[in-house]
N, C-alpha and C positions, 0 to 999 in steps of 0.2 A: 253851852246854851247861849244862844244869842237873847235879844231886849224882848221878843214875842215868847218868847216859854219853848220854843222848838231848837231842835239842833240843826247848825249850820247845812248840814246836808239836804233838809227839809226843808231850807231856804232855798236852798240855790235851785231846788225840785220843782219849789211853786213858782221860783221866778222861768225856770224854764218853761216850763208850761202857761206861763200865762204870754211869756212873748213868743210860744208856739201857737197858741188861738190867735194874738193878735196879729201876726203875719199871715194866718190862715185864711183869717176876714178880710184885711185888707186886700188878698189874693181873690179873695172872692167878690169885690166889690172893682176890682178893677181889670177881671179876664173877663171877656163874654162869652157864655155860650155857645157851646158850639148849635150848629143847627141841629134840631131833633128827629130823628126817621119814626117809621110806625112802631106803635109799643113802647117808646121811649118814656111820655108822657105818664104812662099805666105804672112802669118800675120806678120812676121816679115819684111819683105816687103813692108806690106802695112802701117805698126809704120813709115815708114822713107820714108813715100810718104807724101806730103800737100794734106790739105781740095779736093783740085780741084782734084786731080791723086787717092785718095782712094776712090773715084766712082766706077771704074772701075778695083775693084780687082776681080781677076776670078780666076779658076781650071788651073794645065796643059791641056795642048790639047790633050791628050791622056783619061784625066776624063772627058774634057768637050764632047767628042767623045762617051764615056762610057756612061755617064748619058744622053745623047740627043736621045742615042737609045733604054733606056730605057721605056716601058709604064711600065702603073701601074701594070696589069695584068702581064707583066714579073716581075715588082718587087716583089710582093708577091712568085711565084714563087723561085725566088733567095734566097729569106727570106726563103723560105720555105727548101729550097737546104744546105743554111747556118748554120741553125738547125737540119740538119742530125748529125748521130753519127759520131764524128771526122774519127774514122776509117773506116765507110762507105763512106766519102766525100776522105779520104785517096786512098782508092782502087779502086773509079772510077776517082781519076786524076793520078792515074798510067797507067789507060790506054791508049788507042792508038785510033784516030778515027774508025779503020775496028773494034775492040771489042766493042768498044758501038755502034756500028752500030748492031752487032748479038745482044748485052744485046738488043738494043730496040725490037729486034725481040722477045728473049726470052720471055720480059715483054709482049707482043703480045702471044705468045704460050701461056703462064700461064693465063693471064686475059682470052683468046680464050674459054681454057680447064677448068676451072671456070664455064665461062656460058655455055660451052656443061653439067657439070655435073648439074649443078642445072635445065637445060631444059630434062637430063636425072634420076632424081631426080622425079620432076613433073611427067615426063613418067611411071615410075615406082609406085608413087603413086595412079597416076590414074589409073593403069593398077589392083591393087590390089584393087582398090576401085569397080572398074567395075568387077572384080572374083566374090569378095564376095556378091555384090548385085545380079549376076549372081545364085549364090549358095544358096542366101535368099530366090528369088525367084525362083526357082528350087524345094525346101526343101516346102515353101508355095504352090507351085501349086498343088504338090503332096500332101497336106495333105486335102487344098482344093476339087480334085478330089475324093478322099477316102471319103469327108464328101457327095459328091453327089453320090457316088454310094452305097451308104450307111453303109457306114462302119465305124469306131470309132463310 
């Protein structure tokens, strides 16, 4: 037993620990932070709140606004948006409400002119399809009539 009333090994326990805080502090008084991204501020936040107060860690009100009016069907959507090529998501946030208001148009004309050509497509097929059965039977009828008037 050493002059405090504890045994040597409970010495040397509290001397380690006490020059493990104090290298911790001075570590922490002379690294700087690093810089903070989004959310960071909120977890480090909720480290220096007790049991009872990290219940109730949340988003800014500006995410919690964001994500509340999100469904699922918009999120896939946005997913879907986010996964564009950087320089297509680039050039349609340089625009201005009235230009994506015409692009939704445009997308409307192009999709439009799409299914007019494939119903003029169809048209066109059919049209050649009905020619030549016309022409078949045409070509038939007259070889037909030839065999009844007796001829070939």
């Amino acid at each position: 037993m050493s002059q405090s009333g504890r045994a040597p090994r409970e010495d040397q326990h509290v001397c380690r620990r006490a020059a493990t805080e104090g290298v911790g502090e001075a570590l922490r008084q002379r690294v700087p932070l690093p810089t903070r991204g989004l959310g960071e501020d909120e977890v480090r936040r909720a480290y220096d709140l007790d049991d009872e107060d990290r219940k109730v860690m949340r988003f800014p009100r500006h995410m919690r606004t964001l994500l509340n009016s999100i469904d699922e069907d918009e999120a896939v959507k946005i997913k879907a948006l986010l996964n564009l090529d950087p320089k297509t998501v680039a050039w349609i946030a340089d625009k201005n409400p009235r230009e994506l208001k015409n692009l939704d148009g445009a997308v409307e004309f192009v999709t439009s002119s799409r299914t007019a050509a494939k119903v003029l497509a169809w048209c066109f097929v059919t049209a050649a399809t009905a020619f030549g059965l016309v022409v078949t039977a045409a070509k038939n009828g007259m070889d037909l009539f030839q065999i009844f008037r007796g001829g070939k």
